[in-house]
N, C-alpha and C positions, 0 to 999 in steps of 0.2 A: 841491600843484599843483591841486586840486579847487578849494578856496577861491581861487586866484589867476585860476583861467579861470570861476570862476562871476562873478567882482566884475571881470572883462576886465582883468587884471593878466596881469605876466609870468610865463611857468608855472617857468622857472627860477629864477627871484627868490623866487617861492613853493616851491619842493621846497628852496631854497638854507636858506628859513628854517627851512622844517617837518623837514627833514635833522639840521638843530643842535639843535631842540629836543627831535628824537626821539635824537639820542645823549645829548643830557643827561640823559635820562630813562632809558638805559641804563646811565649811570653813576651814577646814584641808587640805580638798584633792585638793580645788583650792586656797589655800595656796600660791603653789611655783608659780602657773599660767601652769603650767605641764597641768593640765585637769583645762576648763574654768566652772567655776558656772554652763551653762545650761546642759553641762554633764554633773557636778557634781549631779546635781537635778534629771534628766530623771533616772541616773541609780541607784540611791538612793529610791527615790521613785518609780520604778519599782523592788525591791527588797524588798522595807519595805511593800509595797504590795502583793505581792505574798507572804512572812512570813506571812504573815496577814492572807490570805486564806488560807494556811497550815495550821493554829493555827488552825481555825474556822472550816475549812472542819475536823477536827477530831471527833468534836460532831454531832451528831445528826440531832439534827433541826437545821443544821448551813442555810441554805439556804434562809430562813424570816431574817433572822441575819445581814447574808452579803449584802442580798439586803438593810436593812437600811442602811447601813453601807458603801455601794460604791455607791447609791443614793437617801441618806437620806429620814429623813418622817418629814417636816416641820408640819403637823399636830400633832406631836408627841411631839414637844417641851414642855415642865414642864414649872412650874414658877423657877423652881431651874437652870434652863437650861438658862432661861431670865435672871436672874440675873448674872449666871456664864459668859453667852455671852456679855453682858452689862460691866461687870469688864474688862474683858478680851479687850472687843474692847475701853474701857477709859483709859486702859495702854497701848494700841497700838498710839492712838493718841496723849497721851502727850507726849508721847518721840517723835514723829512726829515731833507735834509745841516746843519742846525744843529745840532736833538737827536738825532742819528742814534745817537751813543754813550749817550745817557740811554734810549731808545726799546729798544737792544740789550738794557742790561742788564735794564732794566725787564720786558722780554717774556722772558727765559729766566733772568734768575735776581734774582728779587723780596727774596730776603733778602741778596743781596749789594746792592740798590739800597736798603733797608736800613740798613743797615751804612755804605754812604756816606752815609747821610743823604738821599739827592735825595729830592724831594717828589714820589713816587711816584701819589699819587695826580692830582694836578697833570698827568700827564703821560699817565696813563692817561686819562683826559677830553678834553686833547688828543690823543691819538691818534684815540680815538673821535668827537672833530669834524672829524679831517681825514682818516677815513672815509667821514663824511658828505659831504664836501667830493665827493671820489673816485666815490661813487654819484650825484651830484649829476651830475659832470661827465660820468658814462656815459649817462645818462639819455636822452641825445637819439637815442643812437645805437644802445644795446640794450632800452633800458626800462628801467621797474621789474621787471617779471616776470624779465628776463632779466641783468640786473649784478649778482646774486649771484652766476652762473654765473661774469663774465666777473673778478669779482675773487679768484673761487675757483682758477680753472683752470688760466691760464696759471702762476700761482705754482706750484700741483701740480707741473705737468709741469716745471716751473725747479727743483724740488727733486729732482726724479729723476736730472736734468741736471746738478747744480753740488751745494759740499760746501760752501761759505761762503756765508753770508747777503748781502753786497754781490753776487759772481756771481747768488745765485738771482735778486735783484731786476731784477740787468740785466735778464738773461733774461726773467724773467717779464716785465718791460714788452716788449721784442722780441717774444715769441711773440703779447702782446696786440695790439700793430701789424701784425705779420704776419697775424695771425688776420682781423683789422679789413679787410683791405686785399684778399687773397684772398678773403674772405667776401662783401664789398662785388661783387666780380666777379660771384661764383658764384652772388649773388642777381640781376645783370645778364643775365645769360647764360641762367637756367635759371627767369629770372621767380618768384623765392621772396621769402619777407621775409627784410630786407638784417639785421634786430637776431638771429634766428633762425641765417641763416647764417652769418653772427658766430660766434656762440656754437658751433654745431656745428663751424666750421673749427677752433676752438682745444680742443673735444673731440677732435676727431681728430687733433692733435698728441700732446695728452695719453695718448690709447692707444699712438700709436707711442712716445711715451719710458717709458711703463710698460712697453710687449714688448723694447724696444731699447735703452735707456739704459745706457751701458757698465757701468758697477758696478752699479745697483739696477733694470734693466730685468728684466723674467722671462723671456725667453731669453737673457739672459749667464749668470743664474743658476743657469738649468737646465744650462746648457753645463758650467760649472764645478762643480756637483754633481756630473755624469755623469763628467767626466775625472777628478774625486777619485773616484769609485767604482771605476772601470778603473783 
């Protein structure tokens, strides 16, 4: 995105490329299994970041820049923006519902995907570029600072919620929209940043299905501890 707004290019076009080329690089380095993915990730994107403020802190009025920029202006989105985020997240989810069963086995049981032969690694790379795809397409609306959060959270709280992996997914995109959409208010109303209160609405679902969640909330669980002790 640094290189795309220093050369007056698209800043999405530009994080769309530098996204792919930083999971490639994810899937090189945790390759041999030498460094796992979540290193691979932390010290990738702590790198392609600080380049980033390098780039930007050289000009001037980098400072309104980089604050869009590490947490975004949802007020700010185009219709070009809509449409580009729209493409971007309808190729993220066909390939979902196509290798949906490749992507299953591959993510929890590596030596059954194996054993069928699928080209496991093939898929793992895809996966990790339509990750990229996914941060790409949050970008405008929580930042970079902040779309770790938002691709972390909502799933949390959807796995507290549901017992099957198609349920959690639902869920988790619902709480992400819901989060989106109240946050968006709450930034209206109480004059905050809109990527911020984003992020903190779908925190605070998260809490309430960690105290609440009927089977793995922590008060169901207390509850039913205490009745089996009585």
């Amino acid at each position: 995105m640094a290189l795309a707004y220093l050369f007056n290019g698209n800043l999405l076009i530009g994080a769309l490329v530098a996204a792919i080329v930083v999971a490639l690089l994810i899937a090189f380095l945790s390759r041999q299994g030498t460094i796992k993915e979540d290193t691979a990730i932390g010290i990738l994107f702590a790198a392609a970041l600080s380049l980033g403020v390098v780039l930007i802190s050289s000009i001037r009025t980098y400072a309104v820049d980089l604050t869009h920029i590490l947490f975004g202006n949802v007020l700010g989105v185009s219709a070009e923006d809509l449409i580009f985020t729209a493409v971007l997240g309808a190729v993220v989810l066909g390939f979902i519902i196509v290798f949906y069963r490749e992507f299953l086995v591959m993510s929890f049981d590596p030596v059954l995907a194996a054993t069928l032969r699928m080209r496991a690694e093939r898929f793992r790379v895809l996966m990790l570029i339509l990750l990229a795809l996914t941060v790409v397409v949050s970008l405008q609306t929580v930042g970079v600072g902040l779309v770790a959060a938002m691709l972390v959270t909502p799933g949390a709280a959807a796995y507290l919620l549901t017992r099957r992996l198609t349920s959690m997914m639902i869920v988790a995109a619902l709480i992400g929209a819901l989060s989106s959409v109240v946050g968006l208010y709450l930034s209206f109303y109480l004059s905050v940043a809109s990527g911020a209160a984003v992020v903190l609405t779908a925190t605070a679902i998260f809490l309430l299905a960690f105290l609440f969640a009927p089977a793995r909330g922590l008060v169901p669980r207390w509850w039913h501890a205490r009745a089996e002790t009585a």
